[in-house]
C-alpha positions as CSV (number, residue, x, y, z in Angstrom):
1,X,8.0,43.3,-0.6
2,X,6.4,40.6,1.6
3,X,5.6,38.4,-0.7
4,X,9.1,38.8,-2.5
5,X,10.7,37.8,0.9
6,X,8.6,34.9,2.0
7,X,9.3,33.6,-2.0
8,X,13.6,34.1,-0.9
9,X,12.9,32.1,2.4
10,X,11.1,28.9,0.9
11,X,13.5,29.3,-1.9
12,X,16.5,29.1,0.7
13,X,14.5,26.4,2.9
14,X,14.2,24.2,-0.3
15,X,17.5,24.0,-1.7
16,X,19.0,23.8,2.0
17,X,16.7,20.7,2.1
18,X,17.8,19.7,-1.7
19,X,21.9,20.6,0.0
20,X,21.2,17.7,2.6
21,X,20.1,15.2,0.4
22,X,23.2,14.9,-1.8
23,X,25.6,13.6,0.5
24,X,22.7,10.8,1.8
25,X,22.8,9.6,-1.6
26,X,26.6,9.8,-2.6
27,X,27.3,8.0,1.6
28,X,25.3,4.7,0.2
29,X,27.3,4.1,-2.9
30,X,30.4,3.7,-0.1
31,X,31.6,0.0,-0.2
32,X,31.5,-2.3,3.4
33,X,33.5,-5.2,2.5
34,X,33.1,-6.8,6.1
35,X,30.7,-9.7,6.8
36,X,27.6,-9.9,7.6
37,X,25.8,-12.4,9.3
38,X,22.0,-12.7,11.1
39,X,21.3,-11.0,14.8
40,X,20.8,-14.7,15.8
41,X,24.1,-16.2,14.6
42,X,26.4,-17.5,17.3
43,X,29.0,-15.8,15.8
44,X,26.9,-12.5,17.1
45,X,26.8,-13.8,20.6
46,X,29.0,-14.9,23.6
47,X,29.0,-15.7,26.8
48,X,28.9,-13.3,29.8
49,X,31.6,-14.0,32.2
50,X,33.1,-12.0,35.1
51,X,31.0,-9.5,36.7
52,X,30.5,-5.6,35.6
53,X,32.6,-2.3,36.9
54,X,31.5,0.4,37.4
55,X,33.8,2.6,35.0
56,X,33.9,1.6,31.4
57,X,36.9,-0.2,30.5
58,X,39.5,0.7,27.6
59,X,39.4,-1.6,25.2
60,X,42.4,-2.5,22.1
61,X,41.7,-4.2,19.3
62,X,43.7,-7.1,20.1
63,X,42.0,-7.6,23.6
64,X,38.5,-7.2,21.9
65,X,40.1,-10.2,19.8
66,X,41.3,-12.2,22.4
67,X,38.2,-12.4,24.3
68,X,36.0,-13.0,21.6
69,X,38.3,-16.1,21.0
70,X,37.7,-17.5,24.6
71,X,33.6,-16.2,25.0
72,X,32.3,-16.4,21.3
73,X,29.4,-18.4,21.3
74,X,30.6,-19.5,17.6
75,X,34.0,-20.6,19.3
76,X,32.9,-22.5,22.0
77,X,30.6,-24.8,20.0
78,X,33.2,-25.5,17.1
79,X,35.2,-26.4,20.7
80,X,32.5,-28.7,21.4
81,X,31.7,-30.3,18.8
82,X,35.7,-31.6,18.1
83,X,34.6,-33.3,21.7
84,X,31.6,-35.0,20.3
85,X,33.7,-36.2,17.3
86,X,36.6,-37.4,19.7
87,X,33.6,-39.2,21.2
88,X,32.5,-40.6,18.1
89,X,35.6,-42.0,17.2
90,X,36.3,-43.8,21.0
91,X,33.0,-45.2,20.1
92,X,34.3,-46.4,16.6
93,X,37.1,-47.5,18.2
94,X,35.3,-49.9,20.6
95,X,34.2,-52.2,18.3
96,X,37.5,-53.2,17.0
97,X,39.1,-53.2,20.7
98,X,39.1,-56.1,23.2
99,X,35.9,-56.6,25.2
100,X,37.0,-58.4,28.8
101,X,34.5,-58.7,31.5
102,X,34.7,-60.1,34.9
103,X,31.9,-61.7,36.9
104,X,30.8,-63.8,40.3
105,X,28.3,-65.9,41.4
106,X,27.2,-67.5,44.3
107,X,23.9,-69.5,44.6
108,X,21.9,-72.4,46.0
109,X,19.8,-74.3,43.5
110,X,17.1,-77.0,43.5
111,X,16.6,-77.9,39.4
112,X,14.4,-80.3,37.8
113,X,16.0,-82.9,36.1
114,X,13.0,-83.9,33.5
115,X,13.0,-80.1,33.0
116,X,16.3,-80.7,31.5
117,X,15.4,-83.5,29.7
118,X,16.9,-86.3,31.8
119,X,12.8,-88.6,33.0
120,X,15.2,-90.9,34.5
121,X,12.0,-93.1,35.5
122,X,10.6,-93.6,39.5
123,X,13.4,-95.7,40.6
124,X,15.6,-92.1,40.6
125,X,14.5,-88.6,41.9
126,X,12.8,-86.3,39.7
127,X,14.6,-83.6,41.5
128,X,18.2,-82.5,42.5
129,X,19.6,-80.3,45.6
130,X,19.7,-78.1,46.5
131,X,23.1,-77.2,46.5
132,X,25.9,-74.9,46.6
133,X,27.0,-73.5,42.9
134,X,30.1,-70.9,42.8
135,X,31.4,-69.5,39.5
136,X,33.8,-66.6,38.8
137,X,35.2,-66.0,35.4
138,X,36.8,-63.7,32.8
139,X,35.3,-63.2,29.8
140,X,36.8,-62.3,26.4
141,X,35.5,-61.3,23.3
142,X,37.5,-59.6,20.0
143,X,36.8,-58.6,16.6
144,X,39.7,-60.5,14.4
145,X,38.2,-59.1,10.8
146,X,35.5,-56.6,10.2
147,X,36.0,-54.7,7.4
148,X,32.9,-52.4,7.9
149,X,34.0,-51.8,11.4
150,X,37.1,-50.4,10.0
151,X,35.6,-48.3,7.7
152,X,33.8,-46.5,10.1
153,X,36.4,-46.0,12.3
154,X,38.5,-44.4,9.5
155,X,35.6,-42.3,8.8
156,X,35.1,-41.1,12.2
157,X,38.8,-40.4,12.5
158,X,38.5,-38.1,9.2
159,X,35.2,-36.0,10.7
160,X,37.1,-35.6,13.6
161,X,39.9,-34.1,11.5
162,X,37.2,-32.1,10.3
163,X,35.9,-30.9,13.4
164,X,39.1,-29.6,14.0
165,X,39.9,-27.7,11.5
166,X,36.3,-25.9,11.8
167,X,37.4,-24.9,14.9
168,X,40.3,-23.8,13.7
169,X,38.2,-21.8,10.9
170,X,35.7,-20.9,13.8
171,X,38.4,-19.1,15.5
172,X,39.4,-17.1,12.1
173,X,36.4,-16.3,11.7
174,X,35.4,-14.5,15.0
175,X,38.8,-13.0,14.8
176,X,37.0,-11.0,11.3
177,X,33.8,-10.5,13.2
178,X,35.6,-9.0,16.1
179,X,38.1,-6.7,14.2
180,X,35.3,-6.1,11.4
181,X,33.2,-4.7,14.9
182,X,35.8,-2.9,16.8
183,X,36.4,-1.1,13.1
184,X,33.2,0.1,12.9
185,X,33.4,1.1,16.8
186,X,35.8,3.8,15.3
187,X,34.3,4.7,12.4
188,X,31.3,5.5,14.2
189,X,33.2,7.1,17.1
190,X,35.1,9.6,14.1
191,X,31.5,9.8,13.0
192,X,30.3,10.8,16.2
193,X,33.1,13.5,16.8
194,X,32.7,14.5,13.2
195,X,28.8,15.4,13.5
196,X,29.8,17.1,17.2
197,X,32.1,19.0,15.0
198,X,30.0,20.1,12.3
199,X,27.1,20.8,15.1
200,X,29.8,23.6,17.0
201,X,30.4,24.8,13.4
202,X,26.7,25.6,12.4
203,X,26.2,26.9,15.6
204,X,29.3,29.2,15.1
205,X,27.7,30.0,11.5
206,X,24.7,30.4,13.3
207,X,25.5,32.9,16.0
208,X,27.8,34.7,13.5
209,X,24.7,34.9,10.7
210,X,22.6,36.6,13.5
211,X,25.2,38.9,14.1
212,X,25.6,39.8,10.3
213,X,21.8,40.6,10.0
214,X,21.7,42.9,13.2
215,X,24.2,45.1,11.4
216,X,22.4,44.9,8.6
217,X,24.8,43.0,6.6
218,X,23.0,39.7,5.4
219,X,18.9,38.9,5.0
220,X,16.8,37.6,7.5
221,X,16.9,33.9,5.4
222,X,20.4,33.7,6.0
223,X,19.5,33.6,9.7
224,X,16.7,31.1,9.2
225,X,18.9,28.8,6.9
226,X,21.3,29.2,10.0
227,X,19.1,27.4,12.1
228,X,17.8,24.4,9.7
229,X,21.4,23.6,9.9
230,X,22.0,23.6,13.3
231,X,18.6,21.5,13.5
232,X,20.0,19.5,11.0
233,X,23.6,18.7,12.5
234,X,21.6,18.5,16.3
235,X,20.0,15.3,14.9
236,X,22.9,14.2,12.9
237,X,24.6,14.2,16.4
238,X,22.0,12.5,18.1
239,X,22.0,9.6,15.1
240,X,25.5,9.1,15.2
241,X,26.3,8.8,19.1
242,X,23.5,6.5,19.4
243,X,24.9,4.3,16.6
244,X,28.2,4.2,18.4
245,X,26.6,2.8,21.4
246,X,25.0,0.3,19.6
247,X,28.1,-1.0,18.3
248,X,29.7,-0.9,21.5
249,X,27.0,-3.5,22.8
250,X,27.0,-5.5,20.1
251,X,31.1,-5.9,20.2
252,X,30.6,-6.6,24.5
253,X,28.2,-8.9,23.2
254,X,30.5,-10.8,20.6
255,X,33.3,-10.6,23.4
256,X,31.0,-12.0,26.2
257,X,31.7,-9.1,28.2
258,X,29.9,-8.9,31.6
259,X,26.0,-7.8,30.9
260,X,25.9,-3.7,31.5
261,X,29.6,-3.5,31.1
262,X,30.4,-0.3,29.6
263,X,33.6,-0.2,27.3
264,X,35.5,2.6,25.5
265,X,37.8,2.3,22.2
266,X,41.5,2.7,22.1
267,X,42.0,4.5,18.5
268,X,45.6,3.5,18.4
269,X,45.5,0.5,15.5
270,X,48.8,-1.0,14.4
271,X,49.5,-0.9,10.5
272,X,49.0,-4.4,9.4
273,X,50.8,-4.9,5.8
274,X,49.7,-6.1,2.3
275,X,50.9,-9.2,1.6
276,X,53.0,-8.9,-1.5
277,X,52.1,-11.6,-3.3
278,X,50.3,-12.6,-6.9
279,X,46.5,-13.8,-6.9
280,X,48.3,-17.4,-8.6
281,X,50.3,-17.3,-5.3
282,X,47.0,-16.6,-3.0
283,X,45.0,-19.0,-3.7
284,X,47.6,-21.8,-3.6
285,X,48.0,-20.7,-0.6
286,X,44.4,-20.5,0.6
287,X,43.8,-24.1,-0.9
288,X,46.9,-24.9,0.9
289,X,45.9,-23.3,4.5
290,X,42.1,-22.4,4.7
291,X,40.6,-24.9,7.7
292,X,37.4,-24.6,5.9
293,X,38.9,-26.1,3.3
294,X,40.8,-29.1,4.9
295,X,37.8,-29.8,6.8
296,X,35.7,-30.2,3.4
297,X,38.6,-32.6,2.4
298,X,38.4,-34.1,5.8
299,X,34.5,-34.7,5.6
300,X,34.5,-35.8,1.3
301,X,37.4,-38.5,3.2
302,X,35.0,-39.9,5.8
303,X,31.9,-39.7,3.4
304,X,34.3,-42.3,1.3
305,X,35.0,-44.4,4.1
306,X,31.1,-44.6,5.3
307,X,30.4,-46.1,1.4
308,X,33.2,-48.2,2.1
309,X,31.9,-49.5,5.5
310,X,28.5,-50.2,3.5
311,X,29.7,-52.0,1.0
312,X,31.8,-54.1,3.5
313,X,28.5,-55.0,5.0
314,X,28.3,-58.1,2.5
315,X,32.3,-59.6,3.7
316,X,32.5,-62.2,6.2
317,X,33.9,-61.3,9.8
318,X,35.5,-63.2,12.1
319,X,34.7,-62.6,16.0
320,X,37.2,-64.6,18.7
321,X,35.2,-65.4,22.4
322,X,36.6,-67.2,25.3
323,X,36.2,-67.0,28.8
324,X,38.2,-68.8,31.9
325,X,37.6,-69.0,35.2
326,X,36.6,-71.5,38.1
327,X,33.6,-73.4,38.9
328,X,32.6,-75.8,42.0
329,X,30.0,-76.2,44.8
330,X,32.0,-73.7,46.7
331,X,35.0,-71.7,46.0
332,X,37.8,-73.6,48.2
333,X,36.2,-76.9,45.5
334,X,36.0,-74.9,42.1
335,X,38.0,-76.4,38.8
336,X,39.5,-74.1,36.5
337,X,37.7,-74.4,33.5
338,X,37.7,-72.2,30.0
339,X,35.8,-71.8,26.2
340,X,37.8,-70.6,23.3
341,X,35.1,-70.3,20.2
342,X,36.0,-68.6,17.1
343,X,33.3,-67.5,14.9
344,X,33.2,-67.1,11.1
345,X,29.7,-64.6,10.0
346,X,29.2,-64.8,6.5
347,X,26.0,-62.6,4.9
348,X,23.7,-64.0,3.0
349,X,20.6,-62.3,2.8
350,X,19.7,-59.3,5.2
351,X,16.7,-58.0,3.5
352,X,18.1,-55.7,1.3
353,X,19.3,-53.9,4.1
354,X,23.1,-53.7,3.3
355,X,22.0,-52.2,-0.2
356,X,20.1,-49.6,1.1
357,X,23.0,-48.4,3.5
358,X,25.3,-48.3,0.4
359,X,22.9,-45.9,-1.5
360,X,22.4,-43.6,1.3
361,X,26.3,-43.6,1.5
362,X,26.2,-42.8,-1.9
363,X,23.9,-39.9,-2.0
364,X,25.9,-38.6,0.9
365,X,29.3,-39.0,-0.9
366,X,27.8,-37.1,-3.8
367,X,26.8,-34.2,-1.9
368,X,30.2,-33.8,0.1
369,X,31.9,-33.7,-3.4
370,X,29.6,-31.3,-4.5
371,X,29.8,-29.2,-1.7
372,X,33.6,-29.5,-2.0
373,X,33.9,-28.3,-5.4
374,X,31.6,-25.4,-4.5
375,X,33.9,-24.9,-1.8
376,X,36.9,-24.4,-4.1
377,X,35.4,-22.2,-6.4
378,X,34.2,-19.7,-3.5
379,X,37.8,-19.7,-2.2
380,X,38.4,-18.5,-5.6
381,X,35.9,-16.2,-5.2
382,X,36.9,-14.7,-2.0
383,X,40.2,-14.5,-2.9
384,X,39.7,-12.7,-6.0
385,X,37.1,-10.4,-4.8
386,X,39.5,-9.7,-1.8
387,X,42.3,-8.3,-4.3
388,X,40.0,-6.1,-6.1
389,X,38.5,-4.4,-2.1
390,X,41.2,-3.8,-1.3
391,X,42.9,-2.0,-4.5
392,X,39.6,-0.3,-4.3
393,X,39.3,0.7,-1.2
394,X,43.4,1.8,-1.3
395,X,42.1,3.9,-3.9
396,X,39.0,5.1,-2.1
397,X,41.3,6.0,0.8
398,X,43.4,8.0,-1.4
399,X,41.1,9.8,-3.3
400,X,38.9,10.6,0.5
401,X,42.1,11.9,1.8
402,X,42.5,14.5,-0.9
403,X,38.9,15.5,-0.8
404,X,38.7,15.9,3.3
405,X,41.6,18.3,2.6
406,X,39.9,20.5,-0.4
407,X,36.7,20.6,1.5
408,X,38.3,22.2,4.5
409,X,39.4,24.7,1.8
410,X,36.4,24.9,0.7
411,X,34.6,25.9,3.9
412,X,36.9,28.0,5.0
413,X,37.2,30.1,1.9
414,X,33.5,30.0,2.0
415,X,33.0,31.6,5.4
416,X,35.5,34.3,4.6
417,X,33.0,35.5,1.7
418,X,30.2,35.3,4.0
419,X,31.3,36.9,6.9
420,X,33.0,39.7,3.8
421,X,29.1,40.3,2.9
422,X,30.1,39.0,-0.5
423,X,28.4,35.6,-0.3
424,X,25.1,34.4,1.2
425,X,25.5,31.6,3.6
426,X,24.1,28.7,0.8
427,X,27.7,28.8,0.1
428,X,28.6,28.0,3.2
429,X,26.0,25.5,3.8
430,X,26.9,23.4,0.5
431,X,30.4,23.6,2.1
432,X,30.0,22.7,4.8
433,X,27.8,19.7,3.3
434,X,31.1,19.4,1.3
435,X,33.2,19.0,4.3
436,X,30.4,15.7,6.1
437,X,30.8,13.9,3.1
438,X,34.2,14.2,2.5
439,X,34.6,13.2,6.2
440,X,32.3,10.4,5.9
441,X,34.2,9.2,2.7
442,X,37.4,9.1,4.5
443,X,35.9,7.2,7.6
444,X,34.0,4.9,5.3
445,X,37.7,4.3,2.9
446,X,39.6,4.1,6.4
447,X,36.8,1.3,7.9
448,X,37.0,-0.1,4.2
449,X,40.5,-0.3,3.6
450,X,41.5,-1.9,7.3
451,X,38.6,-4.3,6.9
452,X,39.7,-5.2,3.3
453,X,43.0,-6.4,4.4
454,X,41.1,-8.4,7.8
455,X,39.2,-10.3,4.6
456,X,42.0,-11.1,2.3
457,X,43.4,-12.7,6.0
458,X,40.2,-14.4,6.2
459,X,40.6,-15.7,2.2
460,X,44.2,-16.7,2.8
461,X,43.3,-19.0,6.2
462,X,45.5,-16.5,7.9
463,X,44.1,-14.2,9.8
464,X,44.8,-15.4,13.6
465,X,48.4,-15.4,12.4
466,X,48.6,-11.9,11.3
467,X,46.7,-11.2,15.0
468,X,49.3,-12.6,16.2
469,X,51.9,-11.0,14.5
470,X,50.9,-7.8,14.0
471,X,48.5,-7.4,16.7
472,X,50.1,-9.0,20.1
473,X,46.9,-11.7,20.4
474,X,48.2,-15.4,21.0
């Protein structure tokens, strides 16, 4: 009799252990359409500002948004670099715009004149002064024709188009990195309650399976399978509130939240439509409005131009200088005087020089088309594969919405033959294992589902304006 029983409780232990497996298993086939980028991405980090309170602070989605568009690390470098490429183009600029300078002298002076070339022999001095010499003047100097110039400047006007619109695609970006983390803030928090709620269930299960076996109702393994699931859904608990705080720092972080701050999550999200359009009709649109895009355009533009200004290298340019002012022993005696010089440079040989700059150009130029054309067919690829994760996860949602309700069924039905003596409490325990998966399905399909439609935002160039829109962000 001893040996039969101890045979019944590793029998029970092992297929409760076999019970908990399944779910693991059937969770990872559950498809996370967000993105995913490195822990050392700027994207993943901001900027602290403000200073911490002591009580944690409620958090929407659309705030979480909007300060991750003024603190993202990501975001503020796209910001800056449009500045450096403002600069860049003032410094373009330059050499096409007038150069006037002013300047003054006063001095006395004793020269040489045989230093100068005038041995005027012994009957005259060998040396002049000294004396007073005053001059103030204006000096002028412009570019008339330099075709290489120009080239660059129209180059640097295109990168700083660029620039731009990577900021613009900067900001679309961290607005899918934000709403992709404040998603999975909730999923995990429903995760969280869910495991809280299957722990207070075991432990119901567990207090009711000792009460079966003092009467004499159930075995003693019914007891002992009791507790592996209480142990079981203790740890799950454990797991799953410590995942939710890790998301909770890693959204302050993305937000540039005060350090320590502590935040909590609003789980009222607004219902942001499909847009009713054709895949045809997507990507002319995201060809049309992606910045990523444009700025690819922008950059193949201004590698053109830079060939262009290499190849100009070998025209002649014309350069205007003058310069007026007054000159004298002292200022009440100066003489207005000027220069007016025009200068013609023509190339002729520069060591090869002029040649090498065009093939560097050229090697650039070929990799901005190439990266352009890659470009275009990723846009086709995240447009497409946008369509299909989101009819899939639609579906997913459906199909986890219909389980969560069966398995609830399930368990209860379940514990009604249990607590009737008809039943052991496996069958309770595989529904209840019924019941965490279904509820991890129809987290996973909600998280899914509002993240496919963030994506498809993303591969339309539109997902600040549906923030906007839908959402309440500026």
């Amino acid at each position: 009799m001893t040996a039969y029983c101890m045979l019944r409780r590793l029998i029970g232990v092992l297929g409760v252990a076999l019970i908990l497996a399944i779910p693991r298993a059937a969770g990872a086939q559950i498809r996370m359409p967000g993105p995913t980028l490195p822990p050392n991405s700027p994207f993943m980090g901001g900027v602290p500002t403000g200073t911490a309170k002591s009580e944690p602070i409620p958090l929407s989605i659309a705030e979480a948004i909007r300060r991750a568009l003024e603190h993202n690390l990501g975001v503020l470098q796209a910001e800056e670099a449009v500045n450096r490429s403002m600069g860049a183009r003032w410094l373009a600029l330059s050499e096409l715009l007038p150069d006037v300078s002013g300047s003054a002298l006063e001095s006395r002076r004793k020269n040489s004149l045989e230093a100068f070339g005038f041995p005027l022999g012994p009957a005259f001095p060998r040396v002049v002064g000294p004396y007073n010499l005053f001059d103030a003047r204006v000096f002028f100097k412009q570019t008339v024709f330099d075709a290489s110039s120009m080239n660059k400047l129209r180059a640097e006007t295109h990168e700083l188009a660029a620039a731009r619109h990577s900021y613009k695609s900067a900001r679309e970006f961290v607005v899918l990195v934000a709403a992709d983390l404040y998603l999975e803030g909730l999923a995990a928090q429903a995760r969280a309650a869910t495991a809280r709620a299957q722990l207070e269930t075991a432990q119901a299960l567990q207090a009711q399976a000792q009460d079966l076996r003092q009467n004499g109702i159930v075995a003693g393994i019914d007891v002992v399978r009791a507790e592996v699931r209480v142990s079981t859904e203790r740890q799950r608990t454990t797991a799953a509130q410590a995942d939710f705080e890790k998301i909770k720092l890693q959204l302050a972080r993305v937000m540039g939240l005060p350090i320590g701050q502590a935040i909590t999550l609003s789980d009222q999200i607004p219902t942001v439509p499909i847009p009713e359009m054709t895949i045809e009709q997507a990507l002319e649109r995201a060809y049309r409005d992606r910045p990523d895009y444009l700025a690819a355009q922008e950059r193949l533009r201004a590698a053109e131009a830079v060939r262009s200004a290499a190849v100009a290298e070998r025209l002649p340019s014309i350069v205007l200088d003058a310069d007026y002012g007054v000159i004298g022993l002292t200022l009440p005696s100066s003489l207005t005087t000027f220069t007016l010089t025009g200068t013609v440079k023509v190339p002729i040989f520069d060591g090869n020089k002029t040649k090498a700059h065009i093939q560097q150009a050229t090697v650039d130029l070929n990799n901005r088309k190439s990266e352009f054309d890659d470009l275009r067919a990723q846009i086709n690829y995240d447009v497409r594969s946008a369509f299909l994760d989101l009819q899939a996860t639609q579906e997913e949602l459906e199909a986890a919405t219909q389980g969560r309700e069966l398995s609830a069924q399930q368990l209860a039905q379940a514990r009604d033959r249990f607590a009737a003596g008809v039943a052991n409490n496996i069958e309770v325990i595989q529904a209840q294992e019924a019941v965490a998966l279904a509820n991890e399905q129809y987290i996973s399909a909600v998280f899914g589902y509002n993240v496919s439609k963030a994506v498809l935002g993303r591969a339309l160039g539109t997902v600040e304006e549906a923030v906007a829109k839908f959402l309440g962000g500026k």
